[in-house]
N, C-alpha and C positions, 0 to 999 in steps of 0.2 A: 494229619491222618487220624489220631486220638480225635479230633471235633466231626470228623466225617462217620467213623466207626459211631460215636454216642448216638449220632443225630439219626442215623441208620435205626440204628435199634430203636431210638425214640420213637419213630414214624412206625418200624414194625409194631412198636409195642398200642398203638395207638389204633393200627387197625384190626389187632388178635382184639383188644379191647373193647373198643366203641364201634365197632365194623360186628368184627364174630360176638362176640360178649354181649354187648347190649344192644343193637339191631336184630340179629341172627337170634341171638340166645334168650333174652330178655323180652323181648316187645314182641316178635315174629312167633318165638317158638313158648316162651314159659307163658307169657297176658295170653297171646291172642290165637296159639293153636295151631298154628298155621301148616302145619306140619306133625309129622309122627316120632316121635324121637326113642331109641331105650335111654335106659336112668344112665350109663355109663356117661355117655355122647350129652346127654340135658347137665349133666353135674360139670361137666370139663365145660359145656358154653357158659353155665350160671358162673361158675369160676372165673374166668377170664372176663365176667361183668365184674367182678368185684376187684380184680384187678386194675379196672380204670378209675378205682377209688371216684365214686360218684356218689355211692350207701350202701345200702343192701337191697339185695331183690326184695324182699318182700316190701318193703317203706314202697320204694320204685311201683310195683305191682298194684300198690294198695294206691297210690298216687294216680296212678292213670285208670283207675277204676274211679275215681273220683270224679276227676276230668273227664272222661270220657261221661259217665253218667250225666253230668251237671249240661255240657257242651250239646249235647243231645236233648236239651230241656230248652222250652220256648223261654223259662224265666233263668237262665243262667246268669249267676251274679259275675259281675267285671271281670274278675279274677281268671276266670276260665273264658271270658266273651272275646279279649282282646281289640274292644271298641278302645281301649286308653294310650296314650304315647308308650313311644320305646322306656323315658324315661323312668316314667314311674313303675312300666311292668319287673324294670330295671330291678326298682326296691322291694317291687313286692314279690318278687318270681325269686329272688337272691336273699333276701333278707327277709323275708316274711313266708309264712305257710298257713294254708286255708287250711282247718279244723272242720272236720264234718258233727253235726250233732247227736250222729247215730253211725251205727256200720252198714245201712241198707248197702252201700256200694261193692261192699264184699261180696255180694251176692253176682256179681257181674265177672267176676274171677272164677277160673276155672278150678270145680270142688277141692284138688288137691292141693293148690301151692299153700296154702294158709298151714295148713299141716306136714308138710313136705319136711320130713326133717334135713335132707341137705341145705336146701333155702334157709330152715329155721338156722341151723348152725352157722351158716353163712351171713344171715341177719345179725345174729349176736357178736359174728369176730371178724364181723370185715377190715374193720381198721387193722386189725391184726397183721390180714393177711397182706395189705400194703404196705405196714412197717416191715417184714419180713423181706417183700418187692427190692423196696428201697435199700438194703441191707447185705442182700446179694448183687444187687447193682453197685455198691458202694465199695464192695470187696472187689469188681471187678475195674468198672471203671473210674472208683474214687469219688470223692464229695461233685465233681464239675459234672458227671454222670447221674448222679440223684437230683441234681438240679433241673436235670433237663430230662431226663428221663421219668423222673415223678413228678418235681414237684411242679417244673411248667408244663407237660403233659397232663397232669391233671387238671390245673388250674384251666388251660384252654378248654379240657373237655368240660369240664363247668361250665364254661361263658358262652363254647362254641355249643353246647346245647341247649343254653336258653337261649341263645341267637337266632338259631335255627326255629325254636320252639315258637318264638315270638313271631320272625317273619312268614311262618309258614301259615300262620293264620293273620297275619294282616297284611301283606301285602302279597302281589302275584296274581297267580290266573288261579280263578276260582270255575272249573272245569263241571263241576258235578254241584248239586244241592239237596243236602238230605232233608227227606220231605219230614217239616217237625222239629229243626233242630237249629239252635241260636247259633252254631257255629260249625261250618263245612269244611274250613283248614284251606289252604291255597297252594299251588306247587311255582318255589322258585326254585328258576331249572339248576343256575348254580349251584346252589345250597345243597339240591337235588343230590347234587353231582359228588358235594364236597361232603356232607352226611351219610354216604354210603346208601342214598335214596332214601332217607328218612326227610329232605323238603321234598318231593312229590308230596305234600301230605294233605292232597284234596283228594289224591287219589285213594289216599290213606284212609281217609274219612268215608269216601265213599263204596269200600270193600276193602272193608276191616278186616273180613278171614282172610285174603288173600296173602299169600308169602309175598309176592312181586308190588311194587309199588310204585318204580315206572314206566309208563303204559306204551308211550311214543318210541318210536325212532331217534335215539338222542338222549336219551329220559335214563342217562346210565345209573344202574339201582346195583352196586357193586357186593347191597347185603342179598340180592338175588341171584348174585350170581353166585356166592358161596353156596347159597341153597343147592343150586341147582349140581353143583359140584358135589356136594354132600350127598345128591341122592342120587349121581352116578357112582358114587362110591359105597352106594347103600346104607350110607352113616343114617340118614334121616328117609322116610316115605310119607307114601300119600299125602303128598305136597299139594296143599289148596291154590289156586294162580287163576283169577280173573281169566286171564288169555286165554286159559284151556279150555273155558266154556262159552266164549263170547269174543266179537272182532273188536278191534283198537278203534275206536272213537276215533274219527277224520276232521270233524270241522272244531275252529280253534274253541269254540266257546259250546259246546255242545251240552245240554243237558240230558242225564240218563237217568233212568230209576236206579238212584244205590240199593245196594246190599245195607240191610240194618245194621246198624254198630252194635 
């Protein structure tokens, strides 16, 4: 009963986290806008990112501004191209980090976050606030409970989102191609499935404002469905969504004009 109850909470905790936190909160709503949020509602999603002990929003923010700028260039180096094996992205995506030689990419974030002081505070103590995680889970469930609830919960959400990150651009169905750009990202439906819709991420690439991310029938984007819950319950508005302005793409290989990244 004890390993049913941990494992519960583990799973919960995994999708407040990497589900609401960093899909919803992080990528959907603080990078890319996607939505309307007040400061209450954006500080409890930024939270519950930092809760899945990944870094801090801003590193995070400041990274896929990176990536996004580079990936969208005809001369994107390797790192961001994903022309190299699983292997070696292995070591460079885990153990290594690209260094930009200026901040032009900050300019690709929206005016606030850099100065945000809840982000800022959040950037400086996140470790903080995962030791503290792990502390009241240790009082509750005891050391076999921080094992599984932090410390392999996190470790997965590490691997499972460079996993994801990896195959989303080399392998799968590459649906859309942004006109100009060395890398369009690819959607595997699994992954799709199993990231809370963060593998659709050709669709990703190709309508970057949008909250929704997958498009089809099947294409279950479960960080879309919290949106959409959120803005029945008026927590979040003026929700951006492809769909609302445009029909679903029918044929398997179709190419459209994206939205600019």
């Amino acid at each position: 009963m004890e390993t049913t109850t941990t494992t519960i909470i583990s799973l919960a905790l995994t999708f407040l986290t990497l589900c609401i936190g960093h899909s919803v909160g992080l990528h959907r709503g603080v990078i890319h806008r996607t939505y309307q949020v007040g400061p209450i509602v954006r500080g409890v999603l930024s939270y519950l990112f930092v809760l899945s002990g990944l870094g801090g929003p801003i590193s995070w923010a400041r990274l896929h501004a990176i990536r996004d700028f580079w990936q969208n260039q005809p001369d994107c180096p390797r790192y961001f191209a994903y022309d190299h094996s699983i292997v070696r992205d292995f070591g460079w995506n885990l153990h290594l980090r690209f260094e930009p030689v200026d901040n032009r990419t900050d300019s690709r974030l929206p005016t606030d976050v850099l100065r945000d002081p809840w982000l800022r505070f959040l950037e400086w103590t996140w470790p903080l606030h995962t030791v503290l995680l792990a502390i009241a889970i240790f009082l509750v469930l005891g050391p076999g409970g921080v094992a599984v609830c932090v410390c392999a919960r996190t470790a997965a959400g590490i691997l499972g989102h460079w996993a994801v990150g990896y195959a989303a651009h080399a392998w799968g169905e590459r649906r859309f191609v942004v006109p100009g750009a060395k890398e369009s990202g690819t959607n595997v439906w699994i992954l799709g499935v199993l990231s809370f819709g963060e593998g659709f991420h050709n669709n990703h690439h190709a309508f970057p404002s949008s909250a929704r991310m997958g498009m089809r029938l099947g294409e279950l984007d479960l960080g879309w469905v919290v949106i959409w819950i959120l803005e029945k319950l008026t927590l979040v508005r003026a929700v951006a969504a492809w769909h609302r302005t445009r029909p679903v793409p029918d044929a398997p290989n179709e190419t459209l004009s994206a939205d600019p990244a």
